[in-house]
C-alpha positions in Angstrom: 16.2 -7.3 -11.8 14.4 -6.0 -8.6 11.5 -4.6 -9.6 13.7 -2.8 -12.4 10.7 -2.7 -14.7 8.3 -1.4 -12.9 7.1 2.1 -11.4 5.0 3.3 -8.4 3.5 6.4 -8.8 3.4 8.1 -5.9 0.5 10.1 -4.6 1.1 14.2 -4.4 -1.8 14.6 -2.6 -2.8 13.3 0.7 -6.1 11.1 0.9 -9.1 13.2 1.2 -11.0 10.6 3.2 -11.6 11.2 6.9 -9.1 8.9 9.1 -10.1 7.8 12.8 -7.4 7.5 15.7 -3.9 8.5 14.1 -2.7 12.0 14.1 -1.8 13.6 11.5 2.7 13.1 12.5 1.8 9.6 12.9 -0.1 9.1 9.2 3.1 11.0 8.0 5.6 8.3 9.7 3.0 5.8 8.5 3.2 7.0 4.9 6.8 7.1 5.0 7.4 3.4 5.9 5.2 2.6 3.4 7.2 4.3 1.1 10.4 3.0 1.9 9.2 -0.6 1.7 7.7 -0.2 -1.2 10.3 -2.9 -3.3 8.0 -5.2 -1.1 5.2 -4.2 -2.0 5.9 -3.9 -5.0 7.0 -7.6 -5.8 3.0 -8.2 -5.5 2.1 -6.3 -8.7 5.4 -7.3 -10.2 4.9 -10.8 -9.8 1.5 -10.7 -11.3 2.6 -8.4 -14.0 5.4 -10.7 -15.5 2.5 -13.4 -15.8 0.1 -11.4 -17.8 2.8 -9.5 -19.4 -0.1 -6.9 -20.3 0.9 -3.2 -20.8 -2.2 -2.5 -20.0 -2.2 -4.2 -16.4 -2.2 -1.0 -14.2 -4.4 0.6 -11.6 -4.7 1.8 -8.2 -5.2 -0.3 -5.0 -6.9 1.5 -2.2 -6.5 -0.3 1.1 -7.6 1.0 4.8 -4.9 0.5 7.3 -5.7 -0.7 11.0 -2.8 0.6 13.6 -3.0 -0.8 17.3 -0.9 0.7 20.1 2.5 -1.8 20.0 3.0 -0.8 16.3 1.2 -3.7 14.7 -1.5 -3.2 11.6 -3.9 -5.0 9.6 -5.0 -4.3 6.2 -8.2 -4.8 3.8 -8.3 -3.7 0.6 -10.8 -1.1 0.1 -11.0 0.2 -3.7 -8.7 1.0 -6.7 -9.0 0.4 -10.1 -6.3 -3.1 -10.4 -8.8 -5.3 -9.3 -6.8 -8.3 -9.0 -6.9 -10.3 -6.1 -3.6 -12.5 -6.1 -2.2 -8.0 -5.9 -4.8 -7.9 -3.3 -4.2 -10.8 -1.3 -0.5 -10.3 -1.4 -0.2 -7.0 -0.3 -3.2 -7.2 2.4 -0.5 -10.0 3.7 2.8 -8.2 3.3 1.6 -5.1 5.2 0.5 -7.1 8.2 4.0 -7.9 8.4 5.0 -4.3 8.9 6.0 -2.7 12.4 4.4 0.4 12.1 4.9 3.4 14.3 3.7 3.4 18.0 0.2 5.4 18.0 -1.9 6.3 21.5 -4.6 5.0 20.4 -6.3 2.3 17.5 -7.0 4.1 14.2 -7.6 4.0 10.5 -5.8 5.3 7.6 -6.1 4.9 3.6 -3.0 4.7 1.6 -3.6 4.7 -2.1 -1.2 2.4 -4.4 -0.5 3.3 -8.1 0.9 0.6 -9.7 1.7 0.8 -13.5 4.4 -0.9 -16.1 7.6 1.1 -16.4 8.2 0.1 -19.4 
């Protein structure tokens, strides 16, 4: 079951926080990566869920993206609601991994998590 019991919410509305570096196409591509490797993701909250098996184990994850020119990105974990760092720690690490979209110039961007039980 790949992440078969769980659901990410996704956010309707863009971040209202002011971004430095990345133009507005580029957060879009960024956001959409994001979104298609979200099983990956994911797996970090789903891990940690099937250990507490707690209902009530949900929350957001707020974490402020660094892009470099050569598509490669760092992440810290700025905010959110989960509050649990093995969630933290893992997906701080898994989005490192990512090849993110060439940008002109270094920048931030937030990208909000939603992580909830689908069951």
């Amino acid at each position: 079951s790949e992440g078969g019991n769980v659901r990410v919410v996704k956010n309707p509305e863009p971040a209202s926080v002011q971004t430095g570096g990345i133009s507005p196409d580029k957060q879009a591509e960024v956001q959409l990566l994001l979104q298609q490797r979200d099983p990956s993701t994911l797996r970090c909250y789903q891990d940690v869920l099937d250990e507490k098996h707690d209902r009530a184990f949900k929350g957001t994850v707020i974490v402020l993206l660094s892009l470099e020119p050569g598509g490669k990105g760092s992440a810290k974990v700025i905010g959110g609601t989960l509050n649990n760092k093995d969630v933290s720690d893992c997906l701080v690490s898994k989005l490192g991994e990512f090849e993110y979209p060439q940008v002109d110039q270094s920048g931030t961007m937030q990208y909000v998590y939603r992580f909830e039980p689908a069951y």
